[in-house]
Biopython code that builds the backbone (N, CA, C, O; Angstrom):
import numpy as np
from Bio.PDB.StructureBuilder import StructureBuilder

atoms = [
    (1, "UNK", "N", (-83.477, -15.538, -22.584)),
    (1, "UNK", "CA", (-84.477, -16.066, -21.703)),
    (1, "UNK", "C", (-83.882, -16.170, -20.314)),
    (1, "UNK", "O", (-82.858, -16.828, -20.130)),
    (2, "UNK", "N", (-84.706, -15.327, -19.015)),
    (2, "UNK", "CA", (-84.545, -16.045, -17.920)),
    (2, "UNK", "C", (-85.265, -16.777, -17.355)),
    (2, "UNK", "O", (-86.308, -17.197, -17.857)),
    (3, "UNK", "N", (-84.846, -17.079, -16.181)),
    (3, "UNK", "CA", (-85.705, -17.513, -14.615)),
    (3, "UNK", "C", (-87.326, -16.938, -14.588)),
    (3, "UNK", "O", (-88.460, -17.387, -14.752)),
    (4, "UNK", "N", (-86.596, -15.527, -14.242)),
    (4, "UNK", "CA", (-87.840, -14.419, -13.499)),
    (4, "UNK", "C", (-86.881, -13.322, -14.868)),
    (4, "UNK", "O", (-85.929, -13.576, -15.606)),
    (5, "UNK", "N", (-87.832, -11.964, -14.641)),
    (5, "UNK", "CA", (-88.433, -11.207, -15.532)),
    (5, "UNK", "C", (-86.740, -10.291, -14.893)),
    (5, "UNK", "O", (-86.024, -9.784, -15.757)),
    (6, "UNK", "N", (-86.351, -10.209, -13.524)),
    (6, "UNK", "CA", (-85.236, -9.650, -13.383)),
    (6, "UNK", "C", (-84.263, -10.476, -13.105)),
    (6, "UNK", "O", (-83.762, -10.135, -12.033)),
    (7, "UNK", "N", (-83.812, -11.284, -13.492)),
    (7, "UNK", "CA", (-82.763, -11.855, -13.154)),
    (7, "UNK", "C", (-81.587, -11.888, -14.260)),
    (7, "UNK", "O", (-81.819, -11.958, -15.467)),
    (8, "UNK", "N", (-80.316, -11.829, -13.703)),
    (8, "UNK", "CA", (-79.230, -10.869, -14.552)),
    (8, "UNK", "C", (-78.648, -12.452, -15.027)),
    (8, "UNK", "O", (-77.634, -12.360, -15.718)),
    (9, "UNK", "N", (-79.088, -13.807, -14.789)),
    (9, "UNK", "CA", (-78.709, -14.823, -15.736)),
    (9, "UNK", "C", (-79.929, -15.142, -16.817)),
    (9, "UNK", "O", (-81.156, -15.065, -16.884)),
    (10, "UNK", "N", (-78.851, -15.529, -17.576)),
    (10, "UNK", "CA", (-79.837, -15.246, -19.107)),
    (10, "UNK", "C", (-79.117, -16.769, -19.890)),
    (10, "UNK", "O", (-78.119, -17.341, -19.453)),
    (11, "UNK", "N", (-79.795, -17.137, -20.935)),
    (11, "UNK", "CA", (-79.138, -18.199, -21.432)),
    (11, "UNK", "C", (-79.833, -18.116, -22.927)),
    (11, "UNK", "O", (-80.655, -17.202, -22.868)),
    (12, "UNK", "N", (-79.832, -18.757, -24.358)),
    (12, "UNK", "CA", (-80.170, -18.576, -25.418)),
    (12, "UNK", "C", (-81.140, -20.206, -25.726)),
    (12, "UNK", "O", (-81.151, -21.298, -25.157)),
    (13, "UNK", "N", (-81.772, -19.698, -26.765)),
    (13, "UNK", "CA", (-82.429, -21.236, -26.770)),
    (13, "UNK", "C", (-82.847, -20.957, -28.329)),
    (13, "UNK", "O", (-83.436, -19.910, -28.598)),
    (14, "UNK", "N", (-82.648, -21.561, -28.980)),
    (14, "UNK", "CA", (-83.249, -21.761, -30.503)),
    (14, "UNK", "C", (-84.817, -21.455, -30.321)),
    (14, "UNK", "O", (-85.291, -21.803, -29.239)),
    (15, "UNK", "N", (-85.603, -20.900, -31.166)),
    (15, "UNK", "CA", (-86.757, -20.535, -30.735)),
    (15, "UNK", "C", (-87.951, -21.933, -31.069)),
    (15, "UNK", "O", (-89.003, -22.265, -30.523)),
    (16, "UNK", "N", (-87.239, -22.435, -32.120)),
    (16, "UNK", "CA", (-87.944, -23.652, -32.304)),
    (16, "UNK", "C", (-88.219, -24.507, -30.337)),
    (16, "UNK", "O", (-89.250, -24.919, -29.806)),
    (17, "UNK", "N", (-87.278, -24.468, -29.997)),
    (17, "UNK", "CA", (-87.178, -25.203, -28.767)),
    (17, "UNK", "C", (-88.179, -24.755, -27.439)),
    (17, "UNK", "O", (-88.410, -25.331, -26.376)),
    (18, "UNK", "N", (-88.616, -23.576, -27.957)),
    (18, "UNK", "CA", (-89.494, -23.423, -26.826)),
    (18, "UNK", "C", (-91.169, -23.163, -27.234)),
    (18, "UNK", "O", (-91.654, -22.384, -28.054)),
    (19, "UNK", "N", (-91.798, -24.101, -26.353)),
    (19, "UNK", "CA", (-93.325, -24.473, -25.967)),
    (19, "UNK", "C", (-94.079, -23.773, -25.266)),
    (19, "UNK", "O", (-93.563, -22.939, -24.521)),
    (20, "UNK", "N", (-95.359, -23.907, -25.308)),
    (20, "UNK", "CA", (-96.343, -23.425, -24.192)),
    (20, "UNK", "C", (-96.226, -21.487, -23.931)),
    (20, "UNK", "O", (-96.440, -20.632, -23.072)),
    (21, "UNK", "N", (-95.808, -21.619, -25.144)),
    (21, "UNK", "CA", (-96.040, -19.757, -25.043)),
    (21, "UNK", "C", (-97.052, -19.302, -24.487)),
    (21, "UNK", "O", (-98.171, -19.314, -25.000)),
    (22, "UNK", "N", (-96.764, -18.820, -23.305)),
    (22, "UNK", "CA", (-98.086, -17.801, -22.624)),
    (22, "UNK", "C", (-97.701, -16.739, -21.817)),
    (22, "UNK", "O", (-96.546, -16.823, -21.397)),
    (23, "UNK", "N", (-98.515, -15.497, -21.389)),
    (23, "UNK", "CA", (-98.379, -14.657, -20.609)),
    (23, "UNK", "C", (-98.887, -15.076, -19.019)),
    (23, "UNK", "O", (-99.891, -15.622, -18.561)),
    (24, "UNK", "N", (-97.401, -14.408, -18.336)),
    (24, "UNK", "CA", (-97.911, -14.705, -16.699)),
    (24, "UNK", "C", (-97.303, -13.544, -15.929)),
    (24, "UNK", "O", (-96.521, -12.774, -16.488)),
    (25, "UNK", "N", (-97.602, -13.425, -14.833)),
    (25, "UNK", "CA", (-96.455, -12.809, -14.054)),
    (25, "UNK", "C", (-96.072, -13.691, -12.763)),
    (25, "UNK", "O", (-95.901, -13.236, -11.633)),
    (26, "UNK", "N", (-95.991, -14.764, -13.070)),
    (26, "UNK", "CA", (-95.478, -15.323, -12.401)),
    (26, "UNK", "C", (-94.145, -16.308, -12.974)),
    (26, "UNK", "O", (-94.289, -16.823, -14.083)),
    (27, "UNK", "N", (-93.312, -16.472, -12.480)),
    (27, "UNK", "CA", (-91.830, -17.321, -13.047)),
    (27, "UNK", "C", (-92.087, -18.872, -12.491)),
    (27, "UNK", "O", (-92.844, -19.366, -11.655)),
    (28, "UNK", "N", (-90.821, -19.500, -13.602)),
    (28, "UNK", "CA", (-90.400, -20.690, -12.931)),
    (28, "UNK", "C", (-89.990, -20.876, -11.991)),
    (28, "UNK", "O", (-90.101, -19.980, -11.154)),
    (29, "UNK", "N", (-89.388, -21.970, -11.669)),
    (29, "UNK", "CA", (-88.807, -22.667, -10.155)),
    (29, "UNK", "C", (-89.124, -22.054, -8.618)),
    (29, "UNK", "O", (-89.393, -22.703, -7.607)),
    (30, "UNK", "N", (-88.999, -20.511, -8.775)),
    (30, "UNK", "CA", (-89.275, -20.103, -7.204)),
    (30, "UNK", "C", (-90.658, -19.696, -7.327)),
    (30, "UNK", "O", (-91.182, -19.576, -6.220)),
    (31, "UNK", "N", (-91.292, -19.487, -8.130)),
    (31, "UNK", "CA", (-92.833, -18.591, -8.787)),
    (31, "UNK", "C", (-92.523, -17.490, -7.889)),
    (31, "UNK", "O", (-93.059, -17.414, -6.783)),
    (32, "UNK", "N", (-91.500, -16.443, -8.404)),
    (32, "UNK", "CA", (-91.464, -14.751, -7.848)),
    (32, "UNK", "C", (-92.598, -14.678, -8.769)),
    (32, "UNK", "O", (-92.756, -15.588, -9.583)),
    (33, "UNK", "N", (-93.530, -13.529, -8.713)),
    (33, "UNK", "CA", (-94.541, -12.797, -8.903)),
    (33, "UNK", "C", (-93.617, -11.476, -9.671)),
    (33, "UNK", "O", (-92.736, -10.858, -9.073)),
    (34, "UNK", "N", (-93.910, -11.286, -10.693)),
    (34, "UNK", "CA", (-93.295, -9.930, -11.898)),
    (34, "UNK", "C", (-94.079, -8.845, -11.200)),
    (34, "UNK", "O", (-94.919, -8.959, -10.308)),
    (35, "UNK", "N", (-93.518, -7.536, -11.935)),
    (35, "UNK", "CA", (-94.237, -6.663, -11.951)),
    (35, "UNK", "C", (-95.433, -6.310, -12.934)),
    (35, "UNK", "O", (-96.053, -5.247, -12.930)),
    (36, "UNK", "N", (-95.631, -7.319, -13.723)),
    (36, "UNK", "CA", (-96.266, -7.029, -15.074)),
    (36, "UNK", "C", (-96.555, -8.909, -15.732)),
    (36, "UNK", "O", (-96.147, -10.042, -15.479)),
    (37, "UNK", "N", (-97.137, -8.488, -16.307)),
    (37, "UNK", "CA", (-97.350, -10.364, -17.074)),
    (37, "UNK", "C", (-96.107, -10.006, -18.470)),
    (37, "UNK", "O", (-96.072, -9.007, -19.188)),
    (38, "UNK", "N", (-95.245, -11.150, -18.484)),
    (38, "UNK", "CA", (-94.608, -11.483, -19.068)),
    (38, "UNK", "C", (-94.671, -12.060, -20.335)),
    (38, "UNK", "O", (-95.791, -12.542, -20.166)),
    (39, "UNK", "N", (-94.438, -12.336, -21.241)),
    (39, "UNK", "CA", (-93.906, -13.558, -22.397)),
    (39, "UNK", "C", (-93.372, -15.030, -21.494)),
    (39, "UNK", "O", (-92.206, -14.947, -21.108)),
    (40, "UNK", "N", (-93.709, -15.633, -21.328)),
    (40, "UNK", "CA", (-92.973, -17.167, -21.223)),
    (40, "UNK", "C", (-93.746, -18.314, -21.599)),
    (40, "UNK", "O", (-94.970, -18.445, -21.583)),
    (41, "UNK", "N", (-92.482, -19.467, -22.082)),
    (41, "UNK", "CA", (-92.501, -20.287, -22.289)),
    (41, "UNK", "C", (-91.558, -21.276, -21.608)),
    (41, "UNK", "O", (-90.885, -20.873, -20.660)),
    (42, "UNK", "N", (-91.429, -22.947, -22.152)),
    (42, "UNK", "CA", (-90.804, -24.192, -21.541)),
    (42, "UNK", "C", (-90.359, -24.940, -22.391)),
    (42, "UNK", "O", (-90.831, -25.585, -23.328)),
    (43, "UNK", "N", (-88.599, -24.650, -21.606)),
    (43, "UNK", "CA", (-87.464, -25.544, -22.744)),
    (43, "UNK", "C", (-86.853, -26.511, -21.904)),
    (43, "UNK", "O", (-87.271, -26.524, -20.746)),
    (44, "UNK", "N", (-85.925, -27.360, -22.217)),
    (44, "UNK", "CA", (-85.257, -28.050, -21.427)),
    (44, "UNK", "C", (-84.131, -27.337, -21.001)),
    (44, "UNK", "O", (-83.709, -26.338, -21.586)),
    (45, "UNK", "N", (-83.580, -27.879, -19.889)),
    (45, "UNK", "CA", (-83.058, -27.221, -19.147)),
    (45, "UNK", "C", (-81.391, -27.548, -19.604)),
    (45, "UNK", "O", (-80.480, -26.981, -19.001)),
    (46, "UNK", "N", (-81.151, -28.398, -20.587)),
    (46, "UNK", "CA", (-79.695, -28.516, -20.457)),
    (46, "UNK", "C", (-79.930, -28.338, -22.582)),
    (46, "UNK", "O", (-79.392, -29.079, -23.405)),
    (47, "UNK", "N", (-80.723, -27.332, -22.847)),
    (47, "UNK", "CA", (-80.988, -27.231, -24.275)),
    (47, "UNK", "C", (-80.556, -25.967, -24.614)),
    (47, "UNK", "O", (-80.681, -25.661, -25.799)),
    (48, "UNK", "N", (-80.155, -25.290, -23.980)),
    (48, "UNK", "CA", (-79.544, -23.875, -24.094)),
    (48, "UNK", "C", (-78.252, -24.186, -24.871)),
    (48, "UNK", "O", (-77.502, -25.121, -24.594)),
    (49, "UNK", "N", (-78.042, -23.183, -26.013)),
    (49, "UNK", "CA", (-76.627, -22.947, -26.758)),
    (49, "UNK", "C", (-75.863, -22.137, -26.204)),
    (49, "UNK", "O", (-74.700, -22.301, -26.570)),
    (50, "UNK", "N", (-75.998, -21.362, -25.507)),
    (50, "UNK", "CA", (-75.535, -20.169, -24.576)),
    (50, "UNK", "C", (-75.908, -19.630, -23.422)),
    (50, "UNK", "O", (-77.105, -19.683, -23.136)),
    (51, "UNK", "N", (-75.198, -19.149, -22.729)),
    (51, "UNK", "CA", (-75.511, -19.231, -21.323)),
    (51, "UNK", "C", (-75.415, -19.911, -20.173)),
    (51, "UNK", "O", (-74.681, -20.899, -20.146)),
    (52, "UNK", "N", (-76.163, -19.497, -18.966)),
    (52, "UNK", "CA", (-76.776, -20.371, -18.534)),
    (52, "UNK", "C", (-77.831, -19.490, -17.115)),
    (52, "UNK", "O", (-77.765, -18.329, -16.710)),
    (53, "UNK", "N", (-78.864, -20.820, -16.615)),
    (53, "UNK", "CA", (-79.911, -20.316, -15.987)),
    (53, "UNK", "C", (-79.976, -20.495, -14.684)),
    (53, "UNK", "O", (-79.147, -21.264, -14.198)),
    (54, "UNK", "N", (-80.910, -19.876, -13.838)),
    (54, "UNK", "CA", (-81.055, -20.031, -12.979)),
    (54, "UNK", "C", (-81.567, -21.801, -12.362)),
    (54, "UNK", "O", (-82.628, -21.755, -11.740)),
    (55, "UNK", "N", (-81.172, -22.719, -12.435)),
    (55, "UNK", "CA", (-81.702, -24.012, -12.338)),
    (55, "UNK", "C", (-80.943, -24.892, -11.873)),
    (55, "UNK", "O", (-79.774, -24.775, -12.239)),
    (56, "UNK", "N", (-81.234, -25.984, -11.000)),
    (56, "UNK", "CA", (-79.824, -26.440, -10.612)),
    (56, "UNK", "C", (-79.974, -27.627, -10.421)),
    (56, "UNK", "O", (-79.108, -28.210, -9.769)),
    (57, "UNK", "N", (-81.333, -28.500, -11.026)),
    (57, "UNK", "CA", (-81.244, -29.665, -11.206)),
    (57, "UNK", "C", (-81.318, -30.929, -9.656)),
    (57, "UNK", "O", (-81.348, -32.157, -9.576)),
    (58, "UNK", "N", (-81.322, -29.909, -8.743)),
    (58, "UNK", "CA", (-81.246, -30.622, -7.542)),
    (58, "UNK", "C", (-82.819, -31.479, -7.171)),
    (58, "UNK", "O", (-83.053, -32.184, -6.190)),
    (59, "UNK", "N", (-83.575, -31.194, -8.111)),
    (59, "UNK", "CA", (-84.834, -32.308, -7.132)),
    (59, "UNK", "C", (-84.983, -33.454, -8.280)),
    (59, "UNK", "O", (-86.138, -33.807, -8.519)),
    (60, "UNK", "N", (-83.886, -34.095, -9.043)),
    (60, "UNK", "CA", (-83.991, -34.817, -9.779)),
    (60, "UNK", "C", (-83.157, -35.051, -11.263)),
    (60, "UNK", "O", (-83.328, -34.134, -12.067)),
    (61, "UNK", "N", (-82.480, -35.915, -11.608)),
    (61, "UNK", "CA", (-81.548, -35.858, -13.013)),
    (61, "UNK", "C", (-81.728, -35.398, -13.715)),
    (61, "UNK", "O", (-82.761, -35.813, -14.241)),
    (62, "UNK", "N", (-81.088, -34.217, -14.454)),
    (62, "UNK", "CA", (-81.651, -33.700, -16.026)),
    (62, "UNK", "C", (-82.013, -34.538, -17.272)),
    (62, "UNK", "O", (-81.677, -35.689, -17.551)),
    (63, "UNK", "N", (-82.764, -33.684, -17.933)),
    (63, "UNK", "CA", (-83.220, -33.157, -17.752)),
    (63, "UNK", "C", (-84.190, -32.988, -17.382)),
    (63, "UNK", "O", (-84.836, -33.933, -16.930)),
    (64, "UNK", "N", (-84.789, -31.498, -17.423)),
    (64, "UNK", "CA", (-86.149, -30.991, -16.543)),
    (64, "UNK", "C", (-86.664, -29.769, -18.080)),
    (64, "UNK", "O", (-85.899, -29.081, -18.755)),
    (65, "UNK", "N", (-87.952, -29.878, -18.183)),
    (65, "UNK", "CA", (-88.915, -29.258, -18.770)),
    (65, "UNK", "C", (-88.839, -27.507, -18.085)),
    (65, "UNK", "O", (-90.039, -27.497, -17.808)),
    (66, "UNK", "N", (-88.568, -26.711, -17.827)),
    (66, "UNK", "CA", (-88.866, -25.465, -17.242)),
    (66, "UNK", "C", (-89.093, -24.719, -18.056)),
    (66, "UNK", "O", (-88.974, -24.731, -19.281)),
    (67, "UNK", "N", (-89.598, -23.710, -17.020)),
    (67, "UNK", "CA", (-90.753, -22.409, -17.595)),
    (67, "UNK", "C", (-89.313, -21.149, -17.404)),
    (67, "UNK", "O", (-88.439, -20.968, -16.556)),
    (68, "UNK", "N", (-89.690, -20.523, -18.655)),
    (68, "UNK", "CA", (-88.664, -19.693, -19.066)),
    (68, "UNK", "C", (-89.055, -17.559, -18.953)),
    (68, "UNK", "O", (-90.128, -17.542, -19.556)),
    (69, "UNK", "N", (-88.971, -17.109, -18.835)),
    (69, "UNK", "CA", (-89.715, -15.781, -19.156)),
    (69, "UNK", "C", (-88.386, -15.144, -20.265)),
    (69, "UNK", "O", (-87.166, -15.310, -20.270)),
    (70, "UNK", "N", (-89.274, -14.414, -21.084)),
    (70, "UNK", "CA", (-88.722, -14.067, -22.383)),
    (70, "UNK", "C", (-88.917, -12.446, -22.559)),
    (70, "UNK", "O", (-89.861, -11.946, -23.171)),
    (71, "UNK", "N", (-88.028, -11.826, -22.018)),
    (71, "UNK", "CA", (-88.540, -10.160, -22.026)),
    (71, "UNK", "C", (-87.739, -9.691, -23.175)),
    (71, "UNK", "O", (-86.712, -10.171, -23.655)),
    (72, "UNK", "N", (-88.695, -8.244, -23.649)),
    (72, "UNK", "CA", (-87.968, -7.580, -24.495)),
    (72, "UNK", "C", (-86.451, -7.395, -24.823)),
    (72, "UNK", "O", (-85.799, -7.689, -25.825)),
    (73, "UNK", "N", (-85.995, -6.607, -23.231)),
    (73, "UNK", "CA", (-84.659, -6.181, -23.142)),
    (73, "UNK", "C", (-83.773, -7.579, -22.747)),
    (73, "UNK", "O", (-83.757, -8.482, -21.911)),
    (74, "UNK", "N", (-83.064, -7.114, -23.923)),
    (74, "UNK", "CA", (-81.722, -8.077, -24.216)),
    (74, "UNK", "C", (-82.445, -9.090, -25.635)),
    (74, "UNK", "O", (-81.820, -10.013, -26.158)),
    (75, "UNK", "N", (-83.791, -8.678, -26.040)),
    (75, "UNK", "CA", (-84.030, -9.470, -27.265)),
    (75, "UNK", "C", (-84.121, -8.437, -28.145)),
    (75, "UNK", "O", (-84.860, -8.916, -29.006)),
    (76, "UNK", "N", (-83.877, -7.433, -28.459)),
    (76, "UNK", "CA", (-84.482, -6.475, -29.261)),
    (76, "UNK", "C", (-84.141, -6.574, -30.499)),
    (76, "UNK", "O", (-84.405, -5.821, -31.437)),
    (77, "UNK", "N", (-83.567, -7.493, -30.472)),
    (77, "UNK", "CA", (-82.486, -7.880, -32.256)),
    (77, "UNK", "C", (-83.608, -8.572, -32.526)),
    (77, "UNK", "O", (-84.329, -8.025, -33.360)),
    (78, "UNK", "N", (-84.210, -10.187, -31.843)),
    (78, "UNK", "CA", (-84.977, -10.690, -32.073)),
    (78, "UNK", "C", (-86.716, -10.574, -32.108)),
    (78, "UNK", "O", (-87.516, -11.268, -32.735)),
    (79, "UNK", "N", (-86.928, -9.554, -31.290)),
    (79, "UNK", "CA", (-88.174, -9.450, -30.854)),
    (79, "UNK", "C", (-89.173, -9.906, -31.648)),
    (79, "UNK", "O", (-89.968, -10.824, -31.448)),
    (80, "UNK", "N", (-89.026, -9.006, -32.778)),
    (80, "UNK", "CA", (-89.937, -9.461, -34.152)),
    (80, "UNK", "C", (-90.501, -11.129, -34.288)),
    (80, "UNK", "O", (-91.526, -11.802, -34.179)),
    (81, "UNK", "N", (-89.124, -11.237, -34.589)),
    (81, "UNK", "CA", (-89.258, -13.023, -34.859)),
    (81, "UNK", "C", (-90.012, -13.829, -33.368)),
    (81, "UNK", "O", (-90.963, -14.596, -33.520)),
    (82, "UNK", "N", (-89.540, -13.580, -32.223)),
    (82, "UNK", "CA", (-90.174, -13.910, -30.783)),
    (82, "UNK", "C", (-91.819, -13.656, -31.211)),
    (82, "UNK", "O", (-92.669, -14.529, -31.034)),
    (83, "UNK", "N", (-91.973, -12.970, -31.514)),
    (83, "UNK", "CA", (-93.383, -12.528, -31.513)),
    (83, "UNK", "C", (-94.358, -13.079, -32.699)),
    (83, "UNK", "O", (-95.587, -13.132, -32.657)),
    (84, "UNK", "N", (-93.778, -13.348, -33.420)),
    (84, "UNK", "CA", (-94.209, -14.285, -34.782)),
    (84, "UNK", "C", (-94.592, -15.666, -34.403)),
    (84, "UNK", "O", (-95.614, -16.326, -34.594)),
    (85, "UNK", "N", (-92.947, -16.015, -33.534)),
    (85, "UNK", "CA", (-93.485, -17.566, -33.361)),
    (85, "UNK", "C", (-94.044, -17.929, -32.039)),
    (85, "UNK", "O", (-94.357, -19.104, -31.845)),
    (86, "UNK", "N", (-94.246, -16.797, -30.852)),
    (86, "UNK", "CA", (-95.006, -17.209, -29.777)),
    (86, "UNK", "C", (-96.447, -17.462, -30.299)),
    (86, "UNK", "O", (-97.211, -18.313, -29.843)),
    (87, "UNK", "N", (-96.876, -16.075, -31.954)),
    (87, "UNK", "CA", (-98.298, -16.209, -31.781)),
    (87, "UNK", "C", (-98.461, -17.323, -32.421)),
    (87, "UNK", "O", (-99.333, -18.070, -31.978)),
    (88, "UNK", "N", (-97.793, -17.701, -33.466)),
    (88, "UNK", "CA", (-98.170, -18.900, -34.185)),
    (88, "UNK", "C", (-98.556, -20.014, -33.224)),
    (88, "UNK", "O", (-99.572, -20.705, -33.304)),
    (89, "UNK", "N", (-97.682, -20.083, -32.381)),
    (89, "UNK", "CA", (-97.426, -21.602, -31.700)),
    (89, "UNK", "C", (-98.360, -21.350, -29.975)),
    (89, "UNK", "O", (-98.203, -21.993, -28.937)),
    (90, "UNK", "N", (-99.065, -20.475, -30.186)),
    (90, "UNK", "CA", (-99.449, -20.382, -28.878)),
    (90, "UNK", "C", (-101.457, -19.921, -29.132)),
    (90, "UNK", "O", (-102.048, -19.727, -30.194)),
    (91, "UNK", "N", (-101.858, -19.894, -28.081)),
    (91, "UNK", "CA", (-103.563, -19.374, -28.262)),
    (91, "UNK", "C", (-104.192, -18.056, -28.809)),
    (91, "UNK", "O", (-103.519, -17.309, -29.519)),
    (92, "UNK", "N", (-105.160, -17.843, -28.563)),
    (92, "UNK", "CA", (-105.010, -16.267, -28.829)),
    (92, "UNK", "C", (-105.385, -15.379, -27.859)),
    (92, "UNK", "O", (-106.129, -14.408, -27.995)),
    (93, "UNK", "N", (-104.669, -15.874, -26.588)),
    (93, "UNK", "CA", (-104.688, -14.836, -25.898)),
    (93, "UNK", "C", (-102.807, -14.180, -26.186)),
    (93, "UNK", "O", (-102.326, -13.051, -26.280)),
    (94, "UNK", "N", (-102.284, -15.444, -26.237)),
    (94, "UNK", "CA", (-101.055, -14.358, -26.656)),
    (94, "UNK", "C", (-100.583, -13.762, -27.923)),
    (94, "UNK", "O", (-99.515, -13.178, -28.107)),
    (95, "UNK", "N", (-101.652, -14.021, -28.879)),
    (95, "UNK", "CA", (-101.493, -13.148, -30.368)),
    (95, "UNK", "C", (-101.936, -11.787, -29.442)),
    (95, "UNK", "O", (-101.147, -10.842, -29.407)),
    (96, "UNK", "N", (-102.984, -11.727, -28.833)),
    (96, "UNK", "CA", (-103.467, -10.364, -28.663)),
    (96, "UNK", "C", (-102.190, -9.634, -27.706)),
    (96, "UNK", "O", (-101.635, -8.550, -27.885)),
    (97, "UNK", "N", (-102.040, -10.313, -27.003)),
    (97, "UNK", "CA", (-101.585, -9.226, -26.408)),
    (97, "UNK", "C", (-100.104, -8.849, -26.718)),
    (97, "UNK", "O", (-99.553, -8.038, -25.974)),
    (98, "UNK", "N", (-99.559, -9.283, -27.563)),
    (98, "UNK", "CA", (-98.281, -9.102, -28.724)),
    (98, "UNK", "C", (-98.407, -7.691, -29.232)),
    (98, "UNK", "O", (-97.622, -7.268, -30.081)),
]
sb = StructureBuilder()
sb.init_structure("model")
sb.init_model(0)
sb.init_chain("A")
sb.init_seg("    ")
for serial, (resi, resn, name, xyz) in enumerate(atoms, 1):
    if name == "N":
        sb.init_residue(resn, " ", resi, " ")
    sb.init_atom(name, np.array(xyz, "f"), 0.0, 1.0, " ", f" {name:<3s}", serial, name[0])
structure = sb.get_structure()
C-alpha cells in the first residue's frame, strides 16, 4: 500500500486492518489526482508491519486514520485475496469493478 498510486514508498498492512474500500483517483494526504481510479482504503498510520509511508504525523499525535491506495503492482502474490476482501467488506460499486 501507498500514499498515491506512484509513489516508490510502500508499507504492508494485514488486510484485516484496512477499511472503507473504495475506488478513487484521487490519494491521501496531498489528494494528487491518479491517472486512473484506484483500489483504496484507511489504516492507521503507525499499523503497518513493514515499511513505511508517505505520512509524517505533523498536524497532530499519532495516530491518524489515512487513506491508503492499493495497486496491483507489487501485490501480485496477493491480489486474489485483496480482491476477495475489498468486495466483501466494501459496496457494490467495488465488487463490480474488481
Amino acid at each position: 500500500m501507498r500514499r498515491q498510486f506512484d509513489d516508490h514508498r510502500h508499507a504492508a498492512y494485514r488486510l484485516g486492518d484496512v477499511g472503507g474500500w473504495h475506488w478513487s483517483d484521487i490519494s491521501g494526504g496531498v489528494q494528487h489526482r491518479a491517472n486512473r481510479h484506484y483500489l483504496h482504503g484507511y489504516v492507521w498510520c503507525d499499523a503497518m508491519i513493514a515499511g513505511k509511508l508517505a505520512h509524517t504525523c505533523t498536524h497532530g499525535p499519532p495516530p491518524h486514520r489515512i487513506k491508503v491506495c492499493i495497486t496491483k503492482k507489487g501485490n501480485e502474490k496477493f491480489w486474489r485475496a485483496i480482491e476477495e476482501v475489498a468486495a466483501a467488506g466494501a459496496d457494490g460499486g467495488v465488487r463490480r469493478r474488481l
